[in-house]
C-alpha positions as CSV (number, residue, x, y, z in Angstrom):
1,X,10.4,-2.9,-27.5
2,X,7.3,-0.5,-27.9
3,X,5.7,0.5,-25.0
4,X,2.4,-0.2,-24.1
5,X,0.0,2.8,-24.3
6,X,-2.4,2.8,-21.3
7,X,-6.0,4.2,-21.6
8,X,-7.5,7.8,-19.3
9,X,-8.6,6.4,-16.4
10,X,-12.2,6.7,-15.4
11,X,-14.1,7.4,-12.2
12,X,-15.2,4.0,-12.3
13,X,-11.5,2.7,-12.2
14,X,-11.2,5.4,-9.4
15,X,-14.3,3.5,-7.4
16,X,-12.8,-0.2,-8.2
17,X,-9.0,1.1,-6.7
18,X,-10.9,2.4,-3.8
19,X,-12.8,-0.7,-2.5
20,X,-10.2,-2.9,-3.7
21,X,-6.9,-1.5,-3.2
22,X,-6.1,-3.3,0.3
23,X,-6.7,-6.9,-1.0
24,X,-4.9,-6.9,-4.2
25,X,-1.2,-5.7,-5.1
26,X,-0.8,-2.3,-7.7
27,X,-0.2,-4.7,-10.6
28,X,-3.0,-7.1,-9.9
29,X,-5.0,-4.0,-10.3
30,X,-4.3,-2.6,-13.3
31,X,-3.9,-5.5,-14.9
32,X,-7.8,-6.1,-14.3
33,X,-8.5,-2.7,-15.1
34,X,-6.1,-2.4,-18.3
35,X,-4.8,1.1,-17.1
36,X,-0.9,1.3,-16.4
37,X,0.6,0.6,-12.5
38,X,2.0,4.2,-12.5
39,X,-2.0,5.0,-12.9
40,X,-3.2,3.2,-9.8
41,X,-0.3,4.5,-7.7
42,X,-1.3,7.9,-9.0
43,X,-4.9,7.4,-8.3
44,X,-4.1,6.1,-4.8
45,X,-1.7,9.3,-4.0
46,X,-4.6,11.8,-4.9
47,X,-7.0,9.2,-2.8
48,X,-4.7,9.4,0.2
49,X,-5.1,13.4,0.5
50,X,-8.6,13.1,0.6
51,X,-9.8,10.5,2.4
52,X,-7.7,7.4,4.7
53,X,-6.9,4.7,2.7
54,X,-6.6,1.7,4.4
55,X,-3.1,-0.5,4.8
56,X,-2.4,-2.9,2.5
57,X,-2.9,-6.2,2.9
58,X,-1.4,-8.0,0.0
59,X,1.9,-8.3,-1.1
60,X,4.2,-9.9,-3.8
61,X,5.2,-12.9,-2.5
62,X,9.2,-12.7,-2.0
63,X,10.6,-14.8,-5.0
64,X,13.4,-16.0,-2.9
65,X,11.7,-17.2,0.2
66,X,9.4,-19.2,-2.3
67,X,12.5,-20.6,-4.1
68,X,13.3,-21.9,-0.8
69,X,10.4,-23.3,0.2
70,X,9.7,-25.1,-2.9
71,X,13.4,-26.7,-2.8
72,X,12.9,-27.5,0.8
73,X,15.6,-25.6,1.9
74,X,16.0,-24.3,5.3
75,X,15.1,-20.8,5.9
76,X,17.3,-18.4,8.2
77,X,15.1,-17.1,11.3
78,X,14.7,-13.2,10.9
79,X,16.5,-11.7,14.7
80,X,14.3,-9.3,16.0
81,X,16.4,-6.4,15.4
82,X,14.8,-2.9,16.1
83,X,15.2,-1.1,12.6
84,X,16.6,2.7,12.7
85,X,15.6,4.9,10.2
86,X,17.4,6.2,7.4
87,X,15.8,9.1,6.4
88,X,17.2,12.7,6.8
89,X,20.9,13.8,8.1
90,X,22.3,12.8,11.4
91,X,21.6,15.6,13.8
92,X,25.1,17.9,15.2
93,X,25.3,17.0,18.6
């Protein structure tokens, strides 16, 4: 399968990420835009050092969970389960 050749991004595209990136998801984006998703995440990166992006507020929905819902399955309450993190090495004590 070829792949798809994405076009330079322009400062346009730069403005459009900027006022738009907390409503829709990466894809959604450059889709729209017909730059690649690697682009937007790259524009966003350089965004983020220079000014504060804000959170994002859309998200994929979970294929699964909508599987579920559309069959009218029951779903399995999520236990409130304080999450550790899993980044770096355990400390010598």
């Amino acid at each position: 399968m070829a792949r798809r050749r994405s076009r330079p991004y322009t400062a346009d595209d730069v403005k459009f990420i900027h006022e738009n990136y907390a409503a829709m998801t990466a894809a959604d984006i450059a889709e729209k835009l017909g730059i690649s998703k690697f682009q937007v995440s790259k524009i966003v990166s350089e965004l983020r050092k220079h000014i504060d992006l804000p959170k994002k507020t859309a998200k994929r929905p979970n294929p699964i969970i909508e599987y579920l819902k559309s069959a009218g399955l029951p779903i399995k309450a999520d236990e409130e389960k304080p999450k550790k993190s899993t980044r770096g090495r355990k400390k010598k004590s």
